[in-house]
C-alpha positions in Angstrom: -9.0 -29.7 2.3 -8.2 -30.9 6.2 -5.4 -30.4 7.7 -4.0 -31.4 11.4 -1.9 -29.3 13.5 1.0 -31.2 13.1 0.9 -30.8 9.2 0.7 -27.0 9.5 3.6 -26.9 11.9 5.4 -29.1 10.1 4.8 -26.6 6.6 5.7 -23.2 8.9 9.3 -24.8 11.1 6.9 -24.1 13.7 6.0 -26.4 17.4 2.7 -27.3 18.5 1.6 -26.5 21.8 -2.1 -28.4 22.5 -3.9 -31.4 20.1 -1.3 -32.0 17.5 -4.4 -34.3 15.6 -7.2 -31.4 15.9 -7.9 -30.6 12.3 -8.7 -27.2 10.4 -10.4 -26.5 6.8 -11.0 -23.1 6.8 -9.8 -19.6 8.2 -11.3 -17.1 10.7 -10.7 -14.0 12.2 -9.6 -14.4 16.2 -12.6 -12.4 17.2 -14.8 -14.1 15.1 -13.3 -18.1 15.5 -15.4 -21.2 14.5 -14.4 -24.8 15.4 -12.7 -26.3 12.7 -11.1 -23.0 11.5 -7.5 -21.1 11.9 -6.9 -18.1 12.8 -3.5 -15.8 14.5 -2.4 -13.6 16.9 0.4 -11.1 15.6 -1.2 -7.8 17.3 -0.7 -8.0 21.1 -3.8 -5.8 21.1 -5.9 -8.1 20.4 -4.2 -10.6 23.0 -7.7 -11.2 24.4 -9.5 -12.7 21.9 -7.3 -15.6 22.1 -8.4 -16.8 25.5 -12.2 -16.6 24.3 -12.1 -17.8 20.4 -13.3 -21.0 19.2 -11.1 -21.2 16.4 -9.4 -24.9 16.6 -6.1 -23.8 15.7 -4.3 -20.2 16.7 -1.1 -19.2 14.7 1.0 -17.2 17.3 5.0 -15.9 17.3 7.7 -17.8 18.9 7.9 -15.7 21.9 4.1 -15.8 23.1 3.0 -16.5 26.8 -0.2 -17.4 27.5 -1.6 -15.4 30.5 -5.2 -17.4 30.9 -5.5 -21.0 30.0 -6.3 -21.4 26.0 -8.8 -23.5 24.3 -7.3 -23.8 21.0 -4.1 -25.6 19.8 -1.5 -23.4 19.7 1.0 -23.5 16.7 4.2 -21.4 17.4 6.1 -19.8 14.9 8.9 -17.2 14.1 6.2 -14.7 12.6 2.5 -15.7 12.6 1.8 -13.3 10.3 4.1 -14.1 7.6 2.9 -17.8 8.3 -0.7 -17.1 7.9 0.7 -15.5 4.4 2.0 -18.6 3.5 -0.7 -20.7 3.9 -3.3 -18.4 2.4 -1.1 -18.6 -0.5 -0.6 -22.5 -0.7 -4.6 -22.6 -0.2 -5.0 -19.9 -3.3 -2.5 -22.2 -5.5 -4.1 -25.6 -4.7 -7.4 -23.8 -6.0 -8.6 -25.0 -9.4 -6.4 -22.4 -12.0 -8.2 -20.8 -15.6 -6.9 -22.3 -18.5 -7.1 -22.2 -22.4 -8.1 -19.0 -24.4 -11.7 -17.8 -24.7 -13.0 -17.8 -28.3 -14.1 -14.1 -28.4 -10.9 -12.9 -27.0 -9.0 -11.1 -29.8 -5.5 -11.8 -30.3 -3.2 -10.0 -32.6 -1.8 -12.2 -35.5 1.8 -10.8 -34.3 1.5 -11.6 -30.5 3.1 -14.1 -28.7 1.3 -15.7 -25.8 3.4 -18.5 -23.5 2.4 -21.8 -22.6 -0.1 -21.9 -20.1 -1.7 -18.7 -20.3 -5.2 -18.2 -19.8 -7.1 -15.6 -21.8 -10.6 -14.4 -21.3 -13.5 -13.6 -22.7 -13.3 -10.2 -24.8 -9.6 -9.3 -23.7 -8.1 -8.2 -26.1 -4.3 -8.6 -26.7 -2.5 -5.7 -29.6 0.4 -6.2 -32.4 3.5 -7.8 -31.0 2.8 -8.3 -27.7 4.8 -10.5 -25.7 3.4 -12.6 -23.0 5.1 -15.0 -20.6 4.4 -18.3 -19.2 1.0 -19.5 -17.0 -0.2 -15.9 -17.5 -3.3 -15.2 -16.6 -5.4 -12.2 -18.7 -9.1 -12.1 -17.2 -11.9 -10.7 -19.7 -12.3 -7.6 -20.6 -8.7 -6.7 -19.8 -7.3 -4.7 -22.5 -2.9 -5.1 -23.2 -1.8 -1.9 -25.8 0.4 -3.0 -29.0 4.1 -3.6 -27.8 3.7 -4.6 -24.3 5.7 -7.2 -22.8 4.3 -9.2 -19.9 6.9 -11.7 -18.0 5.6 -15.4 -16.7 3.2 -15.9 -13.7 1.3 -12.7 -14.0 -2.4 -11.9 -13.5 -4.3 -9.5 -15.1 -7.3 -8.5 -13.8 -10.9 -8.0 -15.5 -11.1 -4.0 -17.1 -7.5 -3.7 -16.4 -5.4 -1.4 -19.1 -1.7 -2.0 -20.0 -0.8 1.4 -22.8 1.4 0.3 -25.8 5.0 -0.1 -24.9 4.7 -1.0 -20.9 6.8 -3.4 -19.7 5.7 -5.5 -16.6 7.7 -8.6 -14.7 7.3 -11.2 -13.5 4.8 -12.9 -10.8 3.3 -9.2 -11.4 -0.6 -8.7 -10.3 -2.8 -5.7 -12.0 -6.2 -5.7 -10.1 -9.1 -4.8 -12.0 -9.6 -1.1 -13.5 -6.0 -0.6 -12.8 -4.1 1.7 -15.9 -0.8 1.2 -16.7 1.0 3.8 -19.1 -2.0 6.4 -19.5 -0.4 10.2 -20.3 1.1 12.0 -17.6 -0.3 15.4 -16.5 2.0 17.7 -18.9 0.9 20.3 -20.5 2.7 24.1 -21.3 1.1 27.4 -21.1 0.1 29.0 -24.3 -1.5 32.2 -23.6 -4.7 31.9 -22.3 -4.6 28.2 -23.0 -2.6 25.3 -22.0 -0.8 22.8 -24.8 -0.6 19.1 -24.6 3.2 17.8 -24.1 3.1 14.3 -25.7 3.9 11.8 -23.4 6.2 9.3 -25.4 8.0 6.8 -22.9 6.1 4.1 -21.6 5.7 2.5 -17.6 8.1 -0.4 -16.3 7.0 -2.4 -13.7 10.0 -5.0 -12.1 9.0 -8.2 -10.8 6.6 -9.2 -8.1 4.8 -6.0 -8.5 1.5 -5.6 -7.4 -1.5 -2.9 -8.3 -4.3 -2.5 -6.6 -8.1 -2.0 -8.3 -8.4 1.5 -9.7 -4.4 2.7 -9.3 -3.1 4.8 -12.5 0.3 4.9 -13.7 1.3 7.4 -15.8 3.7 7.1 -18.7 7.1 9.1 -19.0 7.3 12.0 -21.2 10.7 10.5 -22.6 12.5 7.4 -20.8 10.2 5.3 -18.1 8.4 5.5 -15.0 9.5 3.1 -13.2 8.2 0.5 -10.2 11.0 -1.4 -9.1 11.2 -5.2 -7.9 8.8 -5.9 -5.1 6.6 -2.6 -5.1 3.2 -3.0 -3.4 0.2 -0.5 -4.3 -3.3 -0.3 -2.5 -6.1 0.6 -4.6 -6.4 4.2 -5.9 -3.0 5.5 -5.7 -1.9 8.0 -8.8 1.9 8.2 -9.6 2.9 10.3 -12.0 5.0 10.6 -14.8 8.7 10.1 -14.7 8.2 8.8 -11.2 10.6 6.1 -10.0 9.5 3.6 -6.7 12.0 1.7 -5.3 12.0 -1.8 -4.2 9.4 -3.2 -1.6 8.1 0.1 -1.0 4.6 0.1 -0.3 1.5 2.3 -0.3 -2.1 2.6 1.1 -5.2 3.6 -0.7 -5.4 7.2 -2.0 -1.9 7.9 -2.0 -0.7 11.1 -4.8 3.0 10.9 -6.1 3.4 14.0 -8.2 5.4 13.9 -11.4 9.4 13.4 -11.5 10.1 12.2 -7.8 12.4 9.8 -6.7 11.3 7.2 -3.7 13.7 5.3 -2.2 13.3 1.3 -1.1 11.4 0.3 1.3 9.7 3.4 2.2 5.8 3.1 3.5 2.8 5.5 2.6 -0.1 6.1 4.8 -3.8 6.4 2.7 -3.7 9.8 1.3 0.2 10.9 1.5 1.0 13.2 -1.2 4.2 14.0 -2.7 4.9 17.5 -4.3 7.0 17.2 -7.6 10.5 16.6 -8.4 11.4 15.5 -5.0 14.2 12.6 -3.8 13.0 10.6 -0.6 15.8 8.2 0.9 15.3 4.5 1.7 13.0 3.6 4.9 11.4 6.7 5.3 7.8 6.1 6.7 5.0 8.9 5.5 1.6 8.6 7.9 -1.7 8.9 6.5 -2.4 12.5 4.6 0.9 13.8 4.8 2.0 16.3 2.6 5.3 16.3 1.6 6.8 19.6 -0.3 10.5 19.4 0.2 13.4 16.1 -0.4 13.8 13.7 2.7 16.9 12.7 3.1 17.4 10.2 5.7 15.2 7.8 7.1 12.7 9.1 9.3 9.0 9.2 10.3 6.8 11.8 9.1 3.4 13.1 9.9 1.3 16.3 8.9 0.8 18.8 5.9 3.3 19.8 5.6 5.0 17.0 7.1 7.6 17.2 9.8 9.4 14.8 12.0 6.5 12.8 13.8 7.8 13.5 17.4 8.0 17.0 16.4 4.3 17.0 15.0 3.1 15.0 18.4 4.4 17.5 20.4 2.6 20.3 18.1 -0.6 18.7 18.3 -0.3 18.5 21.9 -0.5 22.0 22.1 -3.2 22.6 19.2 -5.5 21.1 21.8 -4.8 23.4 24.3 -4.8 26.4 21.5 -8.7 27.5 23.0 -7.7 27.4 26.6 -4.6 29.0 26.2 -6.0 31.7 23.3 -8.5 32.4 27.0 -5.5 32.9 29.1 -4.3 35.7 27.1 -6.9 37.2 26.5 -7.6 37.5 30.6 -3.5 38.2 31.2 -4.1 41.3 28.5 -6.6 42.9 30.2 -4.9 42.3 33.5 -1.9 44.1 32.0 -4.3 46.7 30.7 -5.9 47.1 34.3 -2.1 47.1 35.6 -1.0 49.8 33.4 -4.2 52.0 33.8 -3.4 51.8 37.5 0.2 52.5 37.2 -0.9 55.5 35.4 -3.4 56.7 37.5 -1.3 56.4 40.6 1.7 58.4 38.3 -1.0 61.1 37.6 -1.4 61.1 41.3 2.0 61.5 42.5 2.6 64.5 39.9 -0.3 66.6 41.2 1.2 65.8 44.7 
């Protein structure tokens, strides 16, 4: 598919600045531009590149000034990333869509699956299941009896869905992602350690999305819970009892321990981990390998483990650098008091026999 600069601006509310005729088909990174491709400019960092790629068309915010001549036809718009989101996703859409249901898929005699759906080979799909409209269930993916899965979801290849989860709408579950496995619970018994049975289930809102490999565990009573919006990277745990809130988003590697409470739109670096039974506000922002022990209560930025306020942390690093020179100084300003004082006494000795 072709199209011209025009078209795209007229798709994204946005102005042309440059060849409103020269025509794209595919995208590129800035760095890396080829004629006939698309690419944007959303970083200022990476300004530069725009005044040496040979991408044809260059997606840039409202509010951009050229500083060197450009090559490329410009197409201006209120945010170039969220524009280059939108016409990935109208490319993905016009894409040729699965359809039908696979022969060697098994599907229980009880389930209910919604026009539309596609169903792959070897998924299998339990007792009374309920699955929405133009859902699509790759092969291999395997959905537990009792789940209910809303309209306009995907479902990844090797992806698991326990009995009794509950996900939304326009949800996405990326391959080997587990929703609904038992939570970490177990009570001391002696020597030995007894299994708590974990018996409420995972609820995931709509336009959820789970990246390759993430688990989420199921309550030991009531739900965990991923409210409306939630974005997860690949690899993140959460554990039981543990309720997200809306369009709160995590990176790779990320450990939520069981019982918190996360406020909306809060963002986690790779590798932040939360201690248990913890209650973080809305918009707090957790850098990558933060550990986090105590509740956070207003919005804020956090760094380090254990993490404190991040202009607090930059100022403490600042002076871990300087730890060896200043552990040096010391160490020369004690012996220079221990010379001082060995003097002082020596001239005291001197003054008594006097």
């Amino acid at each position: 598919m072709e199209f011209s600069a025009q078209q795209i601006a007229s798709v994204l509310g946005g102005t042309v600045e440059g060849d409103p005729e020269v025509k794209v088909n595919n995208f590129s990174k800035i760095e890396e531009g080829k004629p006939g491709t698309l690419t944007f400019l959303a970083n200022p960092k990476y300004e530069h590149f725009i005044y040496k790629t040979e991408a044809s068309i260059v997606l840039v915010n409202n509010d951009f000034t050229p500083a060197e001549p450009v090559k490329a036809t410009l197409v201006k718009v209120a945010n170039a990333y969220a524009s280059l989101a939108i016409l990935l996703n109208m490319v993905e859409q016009a894409n040729a869509k699965k359809a039908g249901i696979d022969a060697t898929a098994f599907i229980a005699g009880s389930a209910t699956v919604g026009e539309g759906c596609y169903v792959g080979n070897f998924a299998y799909i339990g007792e009374d299941v309920k699955i929405g409209k133009n859902s699509r269930i790759y092969p291999h993916a395997y959905i537990g009896d009792h789940v209910t899965i809303g309209d306009n979801c995907t479902i990844y290849p090797h992806a698991t869905i326990y009995n009794g989860c509950v996900i939304g709408n326009n949800c996405i579950l990326h391959a080997g992602s587990v929703i609904g496995s038992d939570g970490f619970g177990f009570a001391p018994e002696g020597d030995n350690y007894k299994k708590i049975p974990q018996l409420g289930n995972v609820v995931l809102e709509d336009d959820v999305e789970i990246g390759a490999n993430t688990t989420i565990d199921r309550a030991v009573m009531d739900s965990t819970i991923i409210r409306r919006g939630v974005k997860l990277d690949n690899l993140v745990q959460i554990a039981h009892n543990v309720e997200v809130g809306e369009n709160t988003v995590m990176a790779a590697q990320v450990g939520i321990a069981g019982s918190v409470k996360i406020g909306s739109h809060c963002m986690f670096g790779g590798q932040a981990g939360l201690s248990g039974h913890i209650h973080v506000a809305d918009h707090v922002v957790f850098g990558a390998q933060c550990g986090v022990i105590s509740d956070v209560k207003e919005p804020t930025t956090l760094l380090g483990a254990p993490a404190i306020n991040a202009k607090a942390f930059m100022r403490s690093s600042a002076i871990f650098n300087r730890l060896p020179d200043m552990y040096r100084q010391m160490g020369q300003m004690q012996r220079e008091i221990e010379r001082l004082k060995l003097a002082i006494d020596n001239a005291q000795l001197t003054m008594n026999k006097s």
